[in-house]
C-alpha positions as CSV (number, residue, x, y, z in Angstrom):
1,X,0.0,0.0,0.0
2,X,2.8,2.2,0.0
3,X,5.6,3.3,-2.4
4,X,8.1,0.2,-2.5
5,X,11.7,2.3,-2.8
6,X,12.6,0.7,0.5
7,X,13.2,-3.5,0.7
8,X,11.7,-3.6,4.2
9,X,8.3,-5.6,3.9
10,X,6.1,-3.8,6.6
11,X,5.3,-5.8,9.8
12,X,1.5,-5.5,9.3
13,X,0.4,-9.3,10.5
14,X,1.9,-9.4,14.1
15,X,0.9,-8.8,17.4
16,X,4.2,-6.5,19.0
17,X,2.6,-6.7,22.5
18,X,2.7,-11.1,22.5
19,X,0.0,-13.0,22.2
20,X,0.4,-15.3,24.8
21,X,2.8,-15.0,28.4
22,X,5.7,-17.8,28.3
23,X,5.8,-18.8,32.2
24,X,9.5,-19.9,31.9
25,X,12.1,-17.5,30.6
26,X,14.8,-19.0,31.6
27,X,17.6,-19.9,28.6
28,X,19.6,-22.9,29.6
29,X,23.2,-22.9,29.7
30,X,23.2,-19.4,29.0
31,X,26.0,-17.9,30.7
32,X,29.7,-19.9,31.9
33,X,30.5,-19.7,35.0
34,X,33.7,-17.3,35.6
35,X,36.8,-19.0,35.5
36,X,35.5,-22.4,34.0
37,X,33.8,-23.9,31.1
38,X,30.5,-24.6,33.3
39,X,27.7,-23.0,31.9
40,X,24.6,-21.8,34.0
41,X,21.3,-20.6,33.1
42,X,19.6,-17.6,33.6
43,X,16.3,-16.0,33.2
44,X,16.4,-13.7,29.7
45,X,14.6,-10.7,31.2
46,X,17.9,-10.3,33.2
47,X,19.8,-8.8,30.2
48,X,16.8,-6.1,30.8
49,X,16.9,-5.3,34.1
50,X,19.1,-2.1,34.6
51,X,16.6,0.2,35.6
52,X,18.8,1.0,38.4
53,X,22.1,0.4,37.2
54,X,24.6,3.4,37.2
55,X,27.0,2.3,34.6
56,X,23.7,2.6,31.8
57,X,22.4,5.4,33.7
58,X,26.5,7.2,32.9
59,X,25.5,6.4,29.2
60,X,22.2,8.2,29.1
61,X,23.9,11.0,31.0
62,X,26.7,11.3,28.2
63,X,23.3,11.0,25.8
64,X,21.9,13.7,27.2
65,X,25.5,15.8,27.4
66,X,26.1,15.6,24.0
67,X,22.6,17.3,22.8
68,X,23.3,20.5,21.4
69,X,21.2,22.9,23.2
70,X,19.6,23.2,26.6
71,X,16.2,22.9,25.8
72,X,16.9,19.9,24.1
73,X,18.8,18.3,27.5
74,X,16.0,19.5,29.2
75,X,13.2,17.6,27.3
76,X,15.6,14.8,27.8
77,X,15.0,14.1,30.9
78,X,11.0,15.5,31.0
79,X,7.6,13.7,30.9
80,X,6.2,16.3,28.4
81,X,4.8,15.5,25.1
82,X,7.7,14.7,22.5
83,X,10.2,13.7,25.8
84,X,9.9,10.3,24.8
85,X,10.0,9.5,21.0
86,X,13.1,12.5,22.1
87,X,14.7,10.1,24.3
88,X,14.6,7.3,21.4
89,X,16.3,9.7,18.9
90,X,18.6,10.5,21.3
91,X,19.5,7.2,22.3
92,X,20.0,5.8,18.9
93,X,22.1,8.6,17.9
94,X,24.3,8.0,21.0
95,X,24.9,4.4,19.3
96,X,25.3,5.1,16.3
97,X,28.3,7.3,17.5
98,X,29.9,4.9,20.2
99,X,29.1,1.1,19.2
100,X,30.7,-1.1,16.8
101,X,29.1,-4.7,15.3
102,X,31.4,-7.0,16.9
103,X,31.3,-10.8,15.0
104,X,30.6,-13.4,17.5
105,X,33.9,-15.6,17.5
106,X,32.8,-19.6,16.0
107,X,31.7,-21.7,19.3
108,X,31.2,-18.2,21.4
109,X,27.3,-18.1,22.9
110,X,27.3,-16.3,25.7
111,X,25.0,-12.9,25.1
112,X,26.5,-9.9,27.0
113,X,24.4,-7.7,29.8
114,X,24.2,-4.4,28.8
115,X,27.3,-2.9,30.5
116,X,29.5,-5.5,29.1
117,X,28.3,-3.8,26.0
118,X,29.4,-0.9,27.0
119,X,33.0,-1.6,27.8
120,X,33.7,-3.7,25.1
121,X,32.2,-0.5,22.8
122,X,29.9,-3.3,21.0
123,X,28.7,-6.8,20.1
124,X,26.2,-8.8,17.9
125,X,22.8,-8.2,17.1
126,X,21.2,-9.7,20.3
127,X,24.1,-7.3,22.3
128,X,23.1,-4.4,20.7
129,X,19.3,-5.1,21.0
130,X,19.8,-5.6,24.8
131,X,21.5,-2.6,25.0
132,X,19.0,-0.3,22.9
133,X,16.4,-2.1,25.1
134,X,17.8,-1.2,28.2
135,X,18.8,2.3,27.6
136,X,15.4,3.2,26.6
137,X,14.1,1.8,29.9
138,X,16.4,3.2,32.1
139,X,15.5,6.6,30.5
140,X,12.1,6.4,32.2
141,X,10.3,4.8,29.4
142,X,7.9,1.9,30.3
143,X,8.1,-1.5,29.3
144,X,4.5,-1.3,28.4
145,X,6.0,0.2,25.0
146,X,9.3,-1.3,24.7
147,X,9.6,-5.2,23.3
148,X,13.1,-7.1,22.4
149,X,12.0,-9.3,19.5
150,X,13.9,-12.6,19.0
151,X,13.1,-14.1,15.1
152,X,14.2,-14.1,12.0
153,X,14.8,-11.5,8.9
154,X,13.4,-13.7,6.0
155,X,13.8,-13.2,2.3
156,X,10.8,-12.5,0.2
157,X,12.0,-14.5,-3.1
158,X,14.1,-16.7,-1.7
159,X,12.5,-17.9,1.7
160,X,16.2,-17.6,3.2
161,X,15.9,-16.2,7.0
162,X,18.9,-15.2,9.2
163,X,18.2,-15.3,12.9
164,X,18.1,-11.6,14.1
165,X,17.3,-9.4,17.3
166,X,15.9,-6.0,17.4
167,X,13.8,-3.7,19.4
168,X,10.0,-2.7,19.2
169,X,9.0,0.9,20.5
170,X,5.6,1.9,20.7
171,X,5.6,5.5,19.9
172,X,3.6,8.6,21.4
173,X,1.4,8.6,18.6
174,X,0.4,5.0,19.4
175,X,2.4,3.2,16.9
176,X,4.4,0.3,17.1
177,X,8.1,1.2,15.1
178,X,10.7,-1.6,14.6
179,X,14.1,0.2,15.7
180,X,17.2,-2.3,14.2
181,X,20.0,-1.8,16.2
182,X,22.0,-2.5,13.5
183,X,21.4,0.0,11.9
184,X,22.2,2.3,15.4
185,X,25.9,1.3,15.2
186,X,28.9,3.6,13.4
187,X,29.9,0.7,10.6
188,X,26.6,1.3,9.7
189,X,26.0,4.8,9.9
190,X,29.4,5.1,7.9
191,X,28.1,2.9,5.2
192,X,24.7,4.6,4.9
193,X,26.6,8.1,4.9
194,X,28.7,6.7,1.8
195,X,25.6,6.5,0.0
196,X,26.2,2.8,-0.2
197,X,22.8,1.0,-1.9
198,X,21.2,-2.3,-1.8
199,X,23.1,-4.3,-4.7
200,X,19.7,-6.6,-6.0
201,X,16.5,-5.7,-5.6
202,X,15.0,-8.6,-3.0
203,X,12.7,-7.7,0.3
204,X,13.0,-8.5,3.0
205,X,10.3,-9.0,6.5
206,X,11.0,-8.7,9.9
207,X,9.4,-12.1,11.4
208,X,9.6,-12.4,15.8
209,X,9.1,-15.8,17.0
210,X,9.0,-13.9,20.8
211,X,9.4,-11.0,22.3
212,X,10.5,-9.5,26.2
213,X,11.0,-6.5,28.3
214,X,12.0,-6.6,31.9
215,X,8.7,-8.0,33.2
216,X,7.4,-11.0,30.9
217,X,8.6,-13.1,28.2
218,X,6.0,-13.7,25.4
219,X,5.1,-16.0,22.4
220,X,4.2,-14.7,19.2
221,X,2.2,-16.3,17.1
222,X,3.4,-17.2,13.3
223,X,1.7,-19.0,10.8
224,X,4.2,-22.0,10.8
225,X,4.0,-22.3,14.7
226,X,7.2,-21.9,14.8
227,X,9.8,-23.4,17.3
228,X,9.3,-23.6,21.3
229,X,11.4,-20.9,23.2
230,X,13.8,-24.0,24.4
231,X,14.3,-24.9,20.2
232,X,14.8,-21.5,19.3
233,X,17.4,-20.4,21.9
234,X,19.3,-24.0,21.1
235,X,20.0,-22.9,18.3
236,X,21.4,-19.5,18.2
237,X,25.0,-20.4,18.1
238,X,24.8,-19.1,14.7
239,X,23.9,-16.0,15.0
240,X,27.5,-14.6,14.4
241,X,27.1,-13.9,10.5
242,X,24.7,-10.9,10.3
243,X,26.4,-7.8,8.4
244,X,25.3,-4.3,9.9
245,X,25.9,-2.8,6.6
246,X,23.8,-5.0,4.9
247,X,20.9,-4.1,7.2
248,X,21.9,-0.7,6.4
249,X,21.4,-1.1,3.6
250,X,18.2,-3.3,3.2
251,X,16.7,0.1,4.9
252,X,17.3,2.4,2.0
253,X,14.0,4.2,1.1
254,X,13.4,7.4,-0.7
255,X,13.9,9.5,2.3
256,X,17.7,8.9,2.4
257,X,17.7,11.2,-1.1
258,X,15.1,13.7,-0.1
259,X,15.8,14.1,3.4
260,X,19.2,14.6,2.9
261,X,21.3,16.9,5.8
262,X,18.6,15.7,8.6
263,X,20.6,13.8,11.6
264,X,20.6,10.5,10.9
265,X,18.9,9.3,14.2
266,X,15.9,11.9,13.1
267,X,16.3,10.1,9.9
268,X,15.8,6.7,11.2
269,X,12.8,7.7,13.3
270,X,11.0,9.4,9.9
271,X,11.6,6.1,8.0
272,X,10.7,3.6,11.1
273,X,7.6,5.9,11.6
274,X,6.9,5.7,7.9
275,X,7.1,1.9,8.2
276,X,4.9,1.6,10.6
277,X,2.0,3.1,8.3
278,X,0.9,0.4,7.1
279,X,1.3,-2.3,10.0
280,X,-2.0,-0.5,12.2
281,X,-4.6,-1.9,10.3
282,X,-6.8,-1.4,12.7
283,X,-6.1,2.6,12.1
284,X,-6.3,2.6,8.7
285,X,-7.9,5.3,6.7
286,X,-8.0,5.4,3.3
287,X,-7.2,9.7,3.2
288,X,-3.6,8.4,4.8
289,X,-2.9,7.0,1.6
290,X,-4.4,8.1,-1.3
291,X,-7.0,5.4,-1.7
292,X,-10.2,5.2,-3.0
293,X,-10.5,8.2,-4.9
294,X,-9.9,10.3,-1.4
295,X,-7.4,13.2,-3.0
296,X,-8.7,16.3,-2.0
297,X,-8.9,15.1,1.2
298,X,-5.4,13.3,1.4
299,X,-3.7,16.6,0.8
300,X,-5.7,18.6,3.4
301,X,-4.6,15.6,5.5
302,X,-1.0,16.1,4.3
303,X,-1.0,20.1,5.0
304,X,-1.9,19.7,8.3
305,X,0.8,17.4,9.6
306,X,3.4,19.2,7.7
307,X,1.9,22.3,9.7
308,X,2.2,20.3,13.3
309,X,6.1,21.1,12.6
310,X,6.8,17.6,14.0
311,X,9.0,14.9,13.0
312,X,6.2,12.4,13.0
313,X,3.6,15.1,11.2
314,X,6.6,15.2,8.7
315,X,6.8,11.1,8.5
316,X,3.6,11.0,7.5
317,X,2.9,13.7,4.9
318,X,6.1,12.4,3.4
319,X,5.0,8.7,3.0
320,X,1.6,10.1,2.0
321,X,3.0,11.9,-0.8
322,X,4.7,8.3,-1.6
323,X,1.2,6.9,-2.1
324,X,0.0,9.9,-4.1
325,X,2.5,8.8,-7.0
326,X,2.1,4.6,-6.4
327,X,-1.7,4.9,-6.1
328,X,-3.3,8.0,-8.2
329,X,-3.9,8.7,-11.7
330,X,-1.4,11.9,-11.7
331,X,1.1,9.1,-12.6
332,X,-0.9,8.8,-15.7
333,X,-2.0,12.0,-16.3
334,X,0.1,14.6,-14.6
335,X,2.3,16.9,-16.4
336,X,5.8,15.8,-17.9
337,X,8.8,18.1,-18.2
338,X,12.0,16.6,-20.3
339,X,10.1,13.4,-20.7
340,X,9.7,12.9,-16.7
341,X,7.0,13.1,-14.5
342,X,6.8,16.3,-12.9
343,X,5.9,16.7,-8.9
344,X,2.4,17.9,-8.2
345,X,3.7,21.1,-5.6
346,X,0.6,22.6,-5.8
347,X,-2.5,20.1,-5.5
348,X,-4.9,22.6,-5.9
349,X,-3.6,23.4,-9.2
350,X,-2.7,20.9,-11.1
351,X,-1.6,21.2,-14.5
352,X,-1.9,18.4,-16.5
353,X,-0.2,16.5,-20.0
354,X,-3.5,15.5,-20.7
355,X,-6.8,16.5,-18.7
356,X,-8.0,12.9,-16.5
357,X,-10.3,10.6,-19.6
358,X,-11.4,7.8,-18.7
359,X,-13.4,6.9,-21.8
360,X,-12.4,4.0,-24.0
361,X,-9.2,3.8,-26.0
362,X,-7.4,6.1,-23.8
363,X,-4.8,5.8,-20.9
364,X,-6.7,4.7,-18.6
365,X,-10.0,3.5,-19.8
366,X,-12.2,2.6,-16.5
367,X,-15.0,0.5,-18.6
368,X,-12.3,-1.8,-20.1
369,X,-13.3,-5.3,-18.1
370,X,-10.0,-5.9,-17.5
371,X,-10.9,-3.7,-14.7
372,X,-12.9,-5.1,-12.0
373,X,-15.8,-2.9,-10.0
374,X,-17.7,-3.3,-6.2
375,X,-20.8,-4.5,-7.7
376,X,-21.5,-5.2,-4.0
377,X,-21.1,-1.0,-3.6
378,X,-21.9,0.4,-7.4
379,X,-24.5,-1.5,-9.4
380,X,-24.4,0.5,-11.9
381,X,-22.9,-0.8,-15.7
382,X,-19.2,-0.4,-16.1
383,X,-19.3,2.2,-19.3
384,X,-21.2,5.0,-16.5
385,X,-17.9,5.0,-14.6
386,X,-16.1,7.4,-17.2
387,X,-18.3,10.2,-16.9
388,X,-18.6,9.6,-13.4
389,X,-14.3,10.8,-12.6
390,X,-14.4,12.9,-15.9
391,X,-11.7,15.6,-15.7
392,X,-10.8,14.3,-12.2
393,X,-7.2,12.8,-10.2
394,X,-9.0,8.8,-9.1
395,X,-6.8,5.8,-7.4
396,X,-7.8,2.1,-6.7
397,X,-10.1,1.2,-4.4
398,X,-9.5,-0.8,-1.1
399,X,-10.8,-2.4,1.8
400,X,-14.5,-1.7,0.8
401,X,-17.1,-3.9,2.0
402,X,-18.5,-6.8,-0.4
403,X,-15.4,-6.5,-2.9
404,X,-14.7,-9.7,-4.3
405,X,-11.4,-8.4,-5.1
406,X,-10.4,-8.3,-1.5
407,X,-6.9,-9.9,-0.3
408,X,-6.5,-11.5,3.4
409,X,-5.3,-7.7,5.2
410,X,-8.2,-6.1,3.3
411,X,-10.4,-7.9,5.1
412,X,-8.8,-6.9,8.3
413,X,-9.1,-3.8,7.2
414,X,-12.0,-1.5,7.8
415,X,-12.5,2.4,6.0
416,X,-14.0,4.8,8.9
417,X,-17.4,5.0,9.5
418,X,-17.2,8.6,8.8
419,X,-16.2,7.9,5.3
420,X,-18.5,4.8,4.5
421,X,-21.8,6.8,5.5
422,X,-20.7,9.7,3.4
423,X,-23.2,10.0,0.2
424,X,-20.8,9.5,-2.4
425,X,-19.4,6.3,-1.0
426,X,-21.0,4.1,-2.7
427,X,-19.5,5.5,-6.0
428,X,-16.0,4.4,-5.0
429,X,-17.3,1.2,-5.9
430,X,-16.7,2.0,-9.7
431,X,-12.8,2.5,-8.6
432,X,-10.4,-0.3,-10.0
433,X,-8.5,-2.1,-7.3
434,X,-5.9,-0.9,-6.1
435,X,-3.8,-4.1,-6.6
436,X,-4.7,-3.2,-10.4
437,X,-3.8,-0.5,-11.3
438,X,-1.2,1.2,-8.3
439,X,2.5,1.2,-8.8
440,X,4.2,0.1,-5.6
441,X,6.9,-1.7,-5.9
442,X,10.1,-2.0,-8.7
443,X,8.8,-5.5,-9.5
444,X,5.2,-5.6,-11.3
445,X,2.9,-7.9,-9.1
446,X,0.3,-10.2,-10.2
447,X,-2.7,-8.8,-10.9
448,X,-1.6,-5.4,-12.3
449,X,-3.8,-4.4,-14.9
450,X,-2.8,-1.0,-15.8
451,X,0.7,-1.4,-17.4
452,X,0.3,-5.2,-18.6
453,X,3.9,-5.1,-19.9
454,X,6.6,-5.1,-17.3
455,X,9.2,-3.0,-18.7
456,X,6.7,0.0,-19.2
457,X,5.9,-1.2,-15.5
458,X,9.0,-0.6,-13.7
459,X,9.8,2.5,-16.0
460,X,6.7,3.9,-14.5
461,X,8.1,2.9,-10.9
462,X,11.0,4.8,-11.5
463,X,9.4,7.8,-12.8
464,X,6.5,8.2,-9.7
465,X,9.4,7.2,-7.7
466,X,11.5,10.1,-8.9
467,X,8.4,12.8,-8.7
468,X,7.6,11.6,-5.2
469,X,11.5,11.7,-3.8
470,X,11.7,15.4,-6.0
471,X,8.1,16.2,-3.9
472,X,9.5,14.8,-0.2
473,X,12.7,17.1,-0.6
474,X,11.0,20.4,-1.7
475,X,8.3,19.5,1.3
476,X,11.3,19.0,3.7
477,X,13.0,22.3,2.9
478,X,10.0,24.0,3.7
479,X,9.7,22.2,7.0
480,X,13.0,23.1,7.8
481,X,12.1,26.6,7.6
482,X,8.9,26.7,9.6
């Protein structure tokens, strides 16, 4: 549902909170006993439980020190609104500037506490996740909001998975945004700073098999069932291969190029804040993203979050305008400068290549039957449709009631009340689907039935992908300004 220029699949089918409490968190044979080759267990929410511990509470102090301005230490270490997603910035800058990924030696697996971290100035993925985890507690944040997920970042084409660790952070705003640590580490920072890109197109998901905070171990649920929390941590002793550059990497999303000069932990907040868009389906609206015909009203949504002035307001206008160019028919229609699709700066102005017609034997010809309708919603014949978005920016429709098109997370997926009861509902139903016709990712998907051929596919892709990085830059400079 969103403007593929990333390789992160979004985590929209879990539950970050656990779905069920695991009454035994201990790891077996976790830890050796100093001096010998005994090991011992110990109970995982351990490597958490630093609330009080004055080595982690010298690192948030030499956070907070190295802020630049006093109003910014101050918010630090406040309970006002913005004091905590501030904390998280602050934190993961702090990282990114003092930690190093350190490979796990062949036979070593014994995960480090926190301040072992610390003074060794870095560790693997599991080290660095404890670490994040505990800082952000220590800071005053709750574990309500704060999850150490243990899983696996799997593949898309290839259905390899490498065993991974990172944190979940449930935001101010309510939203649930997956914070790699890997990424919050100086190799990485270094390599994204290069401007060092993913070398093949493949995508990747984030897939937990548990997560933890100081108070409770849970299970997560997955499709497969996936392995018991004895199995799982058995196995870890290969978890000494992950590369933080490559996760650097896998991260790459428009807002690298149009948000360029913003510091990088502000950075990494806008992009895990955009990712989260689409994992709360039950918050989804289709004026967020462009859907169902709702333009007008997607850019008055867009104005006013670029006018809260706010880091997250800015997150989402900017992944907004992303679905302006995947879903609407400005890709189609919009005007063209040098052969390239220009950026609509001024929505209520558009100037177009060719006025929106919809009519047979044009661009986009809504009574061709190779586009499907909500018979369930509009019972009205397919050639009416036309004259019905005449002269008019449309884009696919989604999640509607009765639509025989619907995938699984559409019908998860409910549109407002608000919106359904409005009059003119019902006509969204003459919308194509959006899997037909919207241009998400590089790779055309099954189903697409606007661009048939996939070469004119992904040159489209590039194109909207262009217009919508060229939109997200000119946005950001006036953000900066205001």
């Amino acid at each position: 549902m969103c403007l593929q220029a990333g390789n992160v699949v979004s985590p929209t089918v879990y539950n970050w909170e656990g779905d069920a409490i695991l009454y035994s968190p201990v790891i077996e044979s976790a830890r050796y006993v100093p001096g010998s080759r005994r090991r011992y267990p110990i109970d995982i929410r351990e490597f958490l439980a630093t609330a009080g511990n004055a080595v982690v509470h010298r690192a948030l102090a030499d956070c907070a020190a190295q802020l630049p301005g006093a109003a910014e230490r101050e918010c630090f270490g406040s309970r006002e609104r913005g004091s905590f997603d501030h904390r998280v910035r602050t934190v993961c800058a702090f990282l990114s500037r003092k930690v190093t990924y350190q490979r796990r030696a062949a036979g070593f697996k014994q995960w480090l506490f926190p301040d072992e971290t610390l003074a060794k100035g870095g560790g693997d993925c599991e080290d660095h996740a404890f670490l994040l985890a505990s800082l952000l507690l220590a800071s005053g944040i709750s574990g309500y909001v704060v999850r150490v997920a243990l899983g696996e970042l799997r593949n898309q084409g290839t259905g390899a998975a490498r065993d991974h660790a990172w944190v979940m952070y449930k935001n101010e705003a309510g939203s649930w945004l997956l914070l790699d640590p890997l990424i919050y580490t100086a190799g990485a920072h270094q390599k994204r700073s290069a401007g060092a890109r993913l070398p093949d197109p493949d995508r990747y998901a984030y897939e937990p098999r548990f997560v933890f905070n100081d108070s409770h171990l849970w299970a997560v649920r997955a499709p497969d069932g996936g392995p018991t929390f004895e199995d799982y941590c058995a196995g870890r002793d290969f978890w000494h291969s992950f590369d933080p550059a490559f996760a650097a990497e896998v991260h790459d999303t428009i807002f690298d190029a149009a948000l360029a000069g913003m510091p990088w932990a502000d950075l990494q907040y806008v992009k895990a804040v955009s990712l989260a868009v689409d994992a709360n389906l039950a918050t989804y609206d289709p004026v967020d993203h462009f859907d169902n015909g709702y333009l007008e009203e997607g850019w008055a949504r867009v104005a006013a979050r670029l006018g809260a002035g706010t880091l997250e307001g800015l997150a989402l206008a900017g992944h907004a305008i992303g679905d302006f160019y995947a879903h609407s028919s400005w890709g189609v229609f919009g005007q063209r400068a040098g052969g390239a699709l220009s950026p609509l700066l001024d929505p209520a102005h558009p100037v177009y290549d060719q006025v929106p017609d919809y009519r047979a034997g044009g661009r986009y010809p809504l009574e061709d039957p190779r586009f499907s309708v909500n018979a369930a919603l509009w019972p009205e014949p397919r050639s009416a449709a036309p004259a019905l978005w005449a002269g008019r920016l449309i884009s696919g429709r989604y999640a509607q009631n009765g639509d025989p098109r619907q995938g699984t997370l559409e019908r998860l997926t409910w549109i407002p009340k608000a919106l359904r009861d409005q009059p003119g509902f019902r006509d969204r139903g003459s919308l194509p689907h959006h899997d037909e016709v919207a241009v998400d990712s590089p790779a055309m998907p099954s189903g697409h039935r606007l661009y048939p051929d996939p070469g004119e596919y992904g040159r489209r892709f590039l194109e909207r992908r262009d217009a919508a990085t060229a939109h997200v830059k000119a946005v950001y400079a006036h953000w900066r300004q205001g």
